[in-house]
N, C-alpha and C positions, 0 to 999 in steps of 0.2 A: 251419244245422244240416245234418243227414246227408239230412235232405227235400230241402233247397233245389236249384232245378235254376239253370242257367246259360244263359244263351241269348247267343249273341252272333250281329248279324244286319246284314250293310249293304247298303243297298238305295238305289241313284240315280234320287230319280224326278224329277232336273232335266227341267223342259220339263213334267212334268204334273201340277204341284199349285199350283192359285192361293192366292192369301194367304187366300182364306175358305173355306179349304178342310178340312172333318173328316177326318182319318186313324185310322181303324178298324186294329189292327194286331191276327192271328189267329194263335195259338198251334195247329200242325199237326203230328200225331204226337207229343205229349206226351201221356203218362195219362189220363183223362177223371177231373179230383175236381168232389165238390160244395161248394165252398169258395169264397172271391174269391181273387183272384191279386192281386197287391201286385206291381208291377213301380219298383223305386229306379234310378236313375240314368239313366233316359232323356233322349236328346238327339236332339232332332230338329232340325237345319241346314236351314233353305231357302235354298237362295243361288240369285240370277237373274244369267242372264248377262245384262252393260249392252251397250247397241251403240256399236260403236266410233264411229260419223258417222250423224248426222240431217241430214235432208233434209225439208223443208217444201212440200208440195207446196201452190204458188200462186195457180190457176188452174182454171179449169175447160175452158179449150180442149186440146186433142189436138195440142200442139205436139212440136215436135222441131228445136228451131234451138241450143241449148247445146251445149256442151262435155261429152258424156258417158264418156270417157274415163276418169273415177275420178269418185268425189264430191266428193273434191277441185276439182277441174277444171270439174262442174258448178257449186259456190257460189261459186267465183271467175268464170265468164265460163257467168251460165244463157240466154247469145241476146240477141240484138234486143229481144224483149218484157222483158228484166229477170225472167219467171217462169219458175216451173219446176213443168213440168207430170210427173200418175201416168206418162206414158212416159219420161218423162227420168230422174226419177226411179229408179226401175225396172232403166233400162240402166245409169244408174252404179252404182249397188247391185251388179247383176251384176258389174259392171268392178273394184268394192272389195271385197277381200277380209274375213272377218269378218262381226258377226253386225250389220246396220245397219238403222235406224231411218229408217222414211216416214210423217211427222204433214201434216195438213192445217190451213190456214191463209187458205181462200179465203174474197174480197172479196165483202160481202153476205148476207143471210139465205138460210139452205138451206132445204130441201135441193138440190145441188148435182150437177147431173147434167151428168155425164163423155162424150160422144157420143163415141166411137171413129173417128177420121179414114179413110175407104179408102185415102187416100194412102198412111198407116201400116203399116194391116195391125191383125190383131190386136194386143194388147200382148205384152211379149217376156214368152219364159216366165222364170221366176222362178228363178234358177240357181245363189243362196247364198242364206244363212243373212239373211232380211229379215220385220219387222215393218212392216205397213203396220196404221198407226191410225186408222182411222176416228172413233172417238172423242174424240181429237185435237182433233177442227174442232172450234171455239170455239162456233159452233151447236148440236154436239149435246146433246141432253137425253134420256135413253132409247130415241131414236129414230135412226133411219138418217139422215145426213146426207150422204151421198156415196154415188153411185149411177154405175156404169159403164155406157153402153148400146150395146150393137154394131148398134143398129137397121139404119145406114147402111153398118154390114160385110154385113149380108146380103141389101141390094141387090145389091153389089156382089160377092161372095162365094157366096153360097147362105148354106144354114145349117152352112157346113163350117168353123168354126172356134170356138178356145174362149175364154173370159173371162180369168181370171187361172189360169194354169197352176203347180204347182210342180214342177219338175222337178228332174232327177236334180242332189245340190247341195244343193238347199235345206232339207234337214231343221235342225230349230230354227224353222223359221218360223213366223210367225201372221200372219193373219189379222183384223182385228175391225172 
């Protein structure tokens, strides 16, 4: 009828609504009635972006002997050891363009601690669009299962360096 109002409204909140997630949606500058509001036709789309290439991180050592070149190139030739470790990882992600995927898959009961090589250096900063899942590892159960530790950076270093960096690039990322 002659009441009814219109509202048309779109709003992209790719990247910040998980699947169990309540969406409160707040009527601003419209009239104040003491009535309910009946809203017909609502559509709400969650669409997640997939990654284009996974990588399984297999190891718990601080290696760097693969082909880091593209992710490609890593799961075809990942070194000597056959594994592929969060730094290898990491730098091919950087190297492949797109939004890609780091699961973990290491040998044995965790949790699973990561010791950062001085050889290495910090790990490289994080430069596109990457999911690193820690939930992933086949161990986890509510709990933390994969642990990075710079202990032996900061012998060797001081305390001047950082853990996992996201830098300029990597918007879209997570974390977990």
């Amino acid at each position: 009828g002659d009441d009814a109002a219109y509202l048309t409204a779109s709003v992209d909140l790719t990247g910040y609504i998980a699947s169990d997630t309540r969406i409160l949606i707040r009527y601003e500058g419209l009239p104040a009635v003491d009535e309910e509001v009946y809203v017909d036709n609502v559509r709400i789309e969650l669409a997640t972006a997939s990654p284009a290439n996974t990588l399984t991180v297999s190891t718990d050592l601080d290696i760097a002997d693969g082909d880091t070149s593209s992710v490609a190139a890593l799961l075809a030739d990942p070194g000597a050891d056959g594994e592929i470790s969060i730094r290898e990882a990491i730098t091919a992600a950087n190297a492949t363009a797109g939004l890609n995927l780091i699961e973990f898959d290491i040998a044995g009961s965790g949790p699973h601690l990561i010791s950062l090589d001085p050889i290495y250096g910090a790990l490289p900063n994080i430069t596109d669009a990457l999911i690193i899942d820690g939930t992933s590892e086949p161990d986890y159960s509510n709990a933390p299962m994969i642990q990075i530790d710079g202990t032996a950076l900061s012998a060797v270093f001081g305390d001047n360096y950082d853990g996992l960096v996201l830098d300029t690039g990597s918007d879209g990322s997570t974390i977990r």
